[in-house]
ROTORDREN-824701 format. One line per 3 residues: for each residue x, y, z of N, C-alpha, C. Coordinates in Angstrom, 1 decimal, decimal comma, padded with zeros to 4 digits. Example, Ala and Ser with C-alpha at 12.3 -4.5 7.8 and 13.67 -1.06 7.14 Angstrom:
2
013,2 -005,7 007,8 012,3 -004,5 007,8 013,2 -003,3 007,8 | 012,8 -002,2 007,1 013,7 -001,1 007,1 012,9 000,0 007,9
***
This chain:
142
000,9 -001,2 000,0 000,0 000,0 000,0 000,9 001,2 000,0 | 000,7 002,1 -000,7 001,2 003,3 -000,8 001,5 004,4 000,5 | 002,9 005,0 000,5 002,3 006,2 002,0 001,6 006,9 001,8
000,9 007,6 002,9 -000,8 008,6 003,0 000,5 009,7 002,4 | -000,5 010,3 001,9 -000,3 011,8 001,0 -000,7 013,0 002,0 | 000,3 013,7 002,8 -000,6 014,9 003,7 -000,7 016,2 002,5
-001,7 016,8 002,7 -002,0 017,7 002,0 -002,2 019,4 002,3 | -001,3 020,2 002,3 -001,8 021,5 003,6 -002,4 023,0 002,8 | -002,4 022,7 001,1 -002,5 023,7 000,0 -002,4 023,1 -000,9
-002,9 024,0 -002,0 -002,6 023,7 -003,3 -001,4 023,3 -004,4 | 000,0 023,8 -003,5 000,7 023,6 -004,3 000,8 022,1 -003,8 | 000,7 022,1 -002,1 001,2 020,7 -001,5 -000,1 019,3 -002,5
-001,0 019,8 -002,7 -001,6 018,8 -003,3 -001,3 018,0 -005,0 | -000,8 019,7 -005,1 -000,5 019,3 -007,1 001,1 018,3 -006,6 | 001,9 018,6 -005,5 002,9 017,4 -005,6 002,6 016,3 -004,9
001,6 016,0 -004,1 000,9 015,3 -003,4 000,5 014,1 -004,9 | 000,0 014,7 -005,9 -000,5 014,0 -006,9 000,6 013,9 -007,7 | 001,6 014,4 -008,0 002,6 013,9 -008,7 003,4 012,8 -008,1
003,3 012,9 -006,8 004,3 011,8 -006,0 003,2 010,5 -006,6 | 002,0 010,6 -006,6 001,3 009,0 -006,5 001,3 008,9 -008,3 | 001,2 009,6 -008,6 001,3 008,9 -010,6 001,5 010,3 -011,3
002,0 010,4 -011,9 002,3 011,7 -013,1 000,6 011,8 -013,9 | -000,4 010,7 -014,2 -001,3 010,9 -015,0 -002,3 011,7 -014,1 | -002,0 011,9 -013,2 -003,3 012,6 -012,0 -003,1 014,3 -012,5
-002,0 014,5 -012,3 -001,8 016,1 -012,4 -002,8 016,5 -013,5 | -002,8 016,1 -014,3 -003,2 016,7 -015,5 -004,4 016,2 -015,6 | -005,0 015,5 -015,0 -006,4 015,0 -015,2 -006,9 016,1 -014,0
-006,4 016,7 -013,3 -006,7 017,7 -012,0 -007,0 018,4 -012,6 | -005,7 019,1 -013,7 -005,6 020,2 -014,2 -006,9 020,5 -015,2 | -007,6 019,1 -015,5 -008,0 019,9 -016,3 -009,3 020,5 -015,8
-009,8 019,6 -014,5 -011,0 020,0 -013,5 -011,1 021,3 -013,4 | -009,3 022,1 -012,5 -009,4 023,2 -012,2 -010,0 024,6 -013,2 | -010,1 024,0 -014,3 -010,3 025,0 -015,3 -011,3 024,9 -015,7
-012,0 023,5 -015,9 -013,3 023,6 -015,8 -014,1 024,0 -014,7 | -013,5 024,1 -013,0 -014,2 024,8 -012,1 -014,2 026,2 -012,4 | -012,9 026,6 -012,8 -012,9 028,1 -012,8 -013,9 028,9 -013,7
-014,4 028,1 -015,0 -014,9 028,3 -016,2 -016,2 028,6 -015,4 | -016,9 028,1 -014,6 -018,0 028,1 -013,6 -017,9 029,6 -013,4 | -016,9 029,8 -012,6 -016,2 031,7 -011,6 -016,3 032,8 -012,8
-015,7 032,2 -013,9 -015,7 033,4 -015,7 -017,2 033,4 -015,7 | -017,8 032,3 -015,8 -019,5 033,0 -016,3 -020,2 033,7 -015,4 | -020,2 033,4 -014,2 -020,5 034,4 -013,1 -020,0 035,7 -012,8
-018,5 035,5 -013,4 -017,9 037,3 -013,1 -018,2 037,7 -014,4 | -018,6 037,1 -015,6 -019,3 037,9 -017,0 -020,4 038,8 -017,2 | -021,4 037,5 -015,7 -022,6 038,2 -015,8 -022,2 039,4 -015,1
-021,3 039,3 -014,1 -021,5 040,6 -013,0 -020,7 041,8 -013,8 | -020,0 041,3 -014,5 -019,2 042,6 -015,1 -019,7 044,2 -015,8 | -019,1 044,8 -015,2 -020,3 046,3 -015,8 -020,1 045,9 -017,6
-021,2 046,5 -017,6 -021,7 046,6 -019,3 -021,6 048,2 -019,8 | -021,1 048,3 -021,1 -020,9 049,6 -021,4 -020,3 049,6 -022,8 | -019,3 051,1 -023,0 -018,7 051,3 -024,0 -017,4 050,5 -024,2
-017,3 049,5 -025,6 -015,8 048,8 -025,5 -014,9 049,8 -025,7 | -013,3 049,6 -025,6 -012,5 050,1 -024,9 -011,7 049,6 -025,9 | -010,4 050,2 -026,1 -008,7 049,9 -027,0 -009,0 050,6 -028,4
-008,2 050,1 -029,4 -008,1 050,4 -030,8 -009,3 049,8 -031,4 | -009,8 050,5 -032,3 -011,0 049,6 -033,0 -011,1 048,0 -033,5 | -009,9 047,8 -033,9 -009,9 046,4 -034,1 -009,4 045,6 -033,4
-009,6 046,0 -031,8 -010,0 045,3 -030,7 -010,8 045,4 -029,8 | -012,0 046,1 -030,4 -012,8 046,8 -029,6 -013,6 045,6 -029,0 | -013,5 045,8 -027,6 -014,9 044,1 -027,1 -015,4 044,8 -025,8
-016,3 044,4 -025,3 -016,8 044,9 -024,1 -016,0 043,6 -023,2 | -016,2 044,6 -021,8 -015,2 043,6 -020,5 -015,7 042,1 -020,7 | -017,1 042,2 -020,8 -018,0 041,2 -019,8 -017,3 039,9 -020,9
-017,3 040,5 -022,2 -017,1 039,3 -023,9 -015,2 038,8 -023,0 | -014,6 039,4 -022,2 -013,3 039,1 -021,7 -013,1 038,0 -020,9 | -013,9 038,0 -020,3 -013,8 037,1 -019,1 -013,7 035,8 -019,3
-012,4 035,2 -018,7 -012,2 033,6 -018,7 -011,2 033,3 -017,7 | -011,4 031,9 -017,6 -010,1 031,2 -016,9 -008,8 031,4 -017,7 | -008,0 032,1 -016,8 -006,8 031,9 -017,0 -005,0 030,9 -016,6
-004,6 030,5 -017,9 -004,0 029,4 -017,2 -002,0 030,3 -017,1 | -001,2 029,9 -016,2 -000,2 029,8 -016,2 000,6 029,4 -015,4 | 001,4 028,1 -016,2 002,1 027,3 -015,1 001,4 026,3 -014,7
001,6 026,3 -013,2 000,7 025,7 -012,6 -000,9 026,5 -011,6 | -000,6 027,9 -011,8 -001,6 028,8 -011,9 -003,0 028,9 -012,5 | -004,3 028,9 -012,2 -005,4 029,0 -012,5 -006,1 030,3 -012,1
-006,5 030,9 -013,1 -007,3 032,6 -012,3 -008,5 033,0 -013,4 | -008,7 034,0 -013,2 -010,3 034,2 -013,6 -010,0 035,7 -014,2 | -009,9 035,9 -015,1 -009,8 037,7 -015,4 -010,0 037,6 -016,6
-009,4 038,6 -017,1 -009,2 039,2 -018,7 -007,5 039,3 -019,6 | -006,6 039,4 -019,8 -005,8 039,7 -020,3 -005,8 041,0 -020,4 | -004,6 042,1 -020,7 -004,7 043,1 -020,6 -004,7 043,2 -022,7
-004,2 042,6 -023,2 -004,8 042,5 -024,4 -005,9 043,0 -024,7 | -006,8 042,2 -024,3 -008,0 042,2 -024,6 -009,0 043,4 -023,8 | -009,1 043,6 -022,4 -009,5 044,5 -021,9 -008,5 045,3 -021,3
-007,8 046,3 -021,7 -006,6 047,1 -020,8 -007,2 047,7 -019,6 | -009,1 047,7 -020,1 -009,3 048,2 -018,8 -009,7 047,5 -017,8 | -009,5 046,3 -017,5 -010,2 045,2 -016,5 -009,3 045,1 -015,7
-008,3 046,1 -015,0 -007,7 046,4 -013,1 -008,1 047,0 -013,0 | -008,3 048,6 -013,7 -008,8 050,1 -013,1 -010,2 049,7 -012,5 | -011,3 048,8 -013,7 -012,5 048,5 -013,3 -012,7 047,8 -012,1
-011,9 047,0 -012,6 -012,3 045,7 -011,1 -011,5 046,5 -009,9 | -010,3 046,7 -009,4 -009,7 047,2 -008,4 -010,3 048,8 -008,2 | -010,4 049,2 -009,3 -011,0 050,9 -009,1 -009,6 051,7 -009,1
-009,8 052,9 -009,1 -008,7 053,9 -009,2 -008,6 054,8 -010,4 | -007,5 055,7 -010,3 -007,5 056,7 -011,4 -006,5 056,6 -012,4 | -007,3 057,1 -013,8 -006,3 057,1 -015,1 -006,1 058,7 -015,2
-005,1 059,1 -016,1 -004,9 060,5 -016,5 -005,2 060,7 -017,9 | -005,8 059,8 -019,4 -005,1 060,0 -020,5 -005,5 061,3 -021,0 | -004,2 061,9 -021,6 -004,5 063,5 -022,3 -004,7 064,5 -020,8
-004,1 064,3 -019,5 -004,2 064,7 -018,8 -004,9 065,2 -017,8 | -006,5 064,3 -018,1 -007,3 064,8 -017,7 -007,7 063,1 -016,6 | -007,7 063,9 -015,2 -008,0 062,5 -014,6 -009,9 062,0 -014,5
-009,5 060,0 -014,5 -010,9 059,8 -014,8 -010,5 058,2 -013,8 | -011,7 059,1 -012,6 -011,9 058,2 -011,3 -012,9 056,5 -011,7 | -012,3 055,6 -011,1 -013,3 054,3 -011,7 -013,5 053,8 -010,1
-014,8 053,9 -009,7 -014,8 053,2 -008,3 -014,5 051,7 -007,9 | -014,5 051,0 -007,3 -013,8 049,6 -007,1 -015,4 048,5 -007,4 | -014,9 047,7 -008,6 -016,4 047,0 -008,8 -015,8 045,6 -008,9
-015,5 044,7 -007,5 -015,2 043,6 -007,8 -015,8 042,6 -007,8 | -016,2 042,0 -009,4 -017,1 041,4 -009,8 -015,9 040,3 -009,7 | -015,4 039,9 -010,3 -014,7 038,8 -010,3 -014,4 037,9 -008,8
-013,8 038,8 -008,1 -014,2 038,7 -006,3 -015,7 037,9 -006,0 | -016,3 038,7 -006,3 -018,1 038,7 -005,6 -018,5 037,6 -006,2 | -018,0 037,1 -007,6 -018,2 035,7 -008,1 -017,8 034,4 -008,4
-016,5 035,2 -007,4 -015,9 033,5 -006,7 -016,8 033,4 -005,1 | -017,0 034,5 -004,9 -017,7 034,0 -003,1 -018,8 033,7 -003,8 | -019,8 033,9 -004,6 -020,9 033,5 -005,2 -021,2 031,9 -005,5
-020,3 031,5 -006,2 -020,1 029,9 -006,4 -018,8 029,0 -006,1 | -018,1 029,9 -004,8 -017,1 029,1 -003,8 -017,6 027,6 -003,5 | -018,9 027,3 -002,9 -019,4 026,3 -002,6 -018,7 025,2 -003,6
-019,7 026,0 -004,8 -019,6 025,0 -006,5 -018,5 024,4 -006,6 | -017,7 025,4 -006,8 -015,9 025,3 -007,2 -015,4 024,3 -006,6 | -015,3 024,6 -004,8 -014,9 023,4 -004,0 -015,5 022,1 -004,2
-016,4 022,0 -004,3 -017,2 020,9 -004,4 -016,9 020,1 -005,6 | -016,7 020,6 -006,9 -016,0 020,2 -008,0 -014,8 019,4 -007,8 | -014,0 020,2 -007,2 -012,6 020,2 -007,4 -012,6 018,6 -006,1
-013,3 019,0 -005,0 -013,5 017,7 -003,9 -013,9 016,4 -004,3 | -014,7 016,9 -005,1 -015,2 015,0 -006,0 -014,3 014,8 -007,3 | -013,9 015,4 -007,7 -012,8 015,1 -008,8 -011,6 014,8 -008,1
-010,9 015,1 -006,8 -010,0 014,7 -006,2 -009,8 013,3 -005,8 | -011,3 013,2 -005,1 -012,0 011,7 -004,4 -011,9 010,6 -005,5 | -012,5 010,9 -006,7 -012,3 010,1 -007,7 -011,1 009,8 -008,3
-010,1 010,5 -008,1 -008,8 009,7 -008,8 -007,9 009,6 -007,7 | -008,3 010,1 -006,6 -007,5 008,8 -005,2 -008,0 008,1 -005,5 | -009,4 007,9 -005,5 -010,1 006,3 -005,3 -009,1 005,4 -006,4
-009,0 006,1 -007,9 -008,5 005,4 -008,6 -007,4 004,7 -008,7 | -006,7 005,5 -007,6 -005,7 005,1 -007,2 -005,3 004,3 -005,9 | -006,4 004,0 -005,3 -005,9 003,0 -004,3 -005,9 003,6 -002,9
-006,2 005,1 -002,9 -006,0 006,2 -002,0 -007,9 005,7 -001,6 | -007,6 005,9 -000,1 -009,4 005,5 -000,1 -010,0 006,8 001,4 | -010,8 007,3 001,9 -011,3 008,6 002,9 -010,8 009,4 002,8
-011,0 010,3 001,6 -010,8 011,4 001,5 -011,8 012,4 001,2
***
């Protein structure tokens, strides 16, 4: 029988699952993204609606931005600055200057408000997708 795997975070889990088989990670990985994809539609809905923003032939509104983002072993929920340059000012709030003229954005964290929104969800995903490939592996009360 295998040694128990202690677990105290996220990073300790992604090596927690590399120690017991290299095919786990990635079958994790792909959960987490599908949980987060959950967090993008809910911070899409909540995203202010309005005028798109950049150069014309990038013009998109915030809310069309919103997705899971991957890097590394990193998983997050935003926009690219690509695509919306304005999705920190909006979501964090704060001031721009352009042409010198300042323009206040109050703090609207949708992205925030729609992880506490479907926190439950998320975990709950990510807990039975976990349970199921310890089981698969021979790992059993988790």
């Amino acid at each position: 029988m295998p040694e128990p795997v202690r677990v105290d975070g996220l990073a300790e889990l992604r090596k927690g699952l590399r120690s017991v088989s290299h095919d786990l990670l990635p079958e994790f990985r792909k959960t987490e993204v599908a949980a987060a994809s959950v967090i993008a539609q809910e911070a899409a809905h909540r995203a202010p609606r309005g005028k798109p923003h950049g150069p014309s032939n990038r013009k998109r509104h915030l809310f069309e931005t919103v997705r899971p983002l991957t890097s590394g072993v990193r998983v997050a929920v935003g926009s690219t600055a690509a695509q919306a340059p304005q999705a920190n000012v909006v979501h964090w709030g704060g001031t721009i200057a352009p042409r010198g003229k300042p323009i206040h954005f109050p703090r609207r964290p949708f992205v925030v408000e729609a992880f506490e929104a479907r926190r439950e969800e998320y975990v709950n995903t990510l807990a039975e997708t976990l349970n199921g490939l310890m089981q698969r592996s021979g790992f059993q009360g988790l």
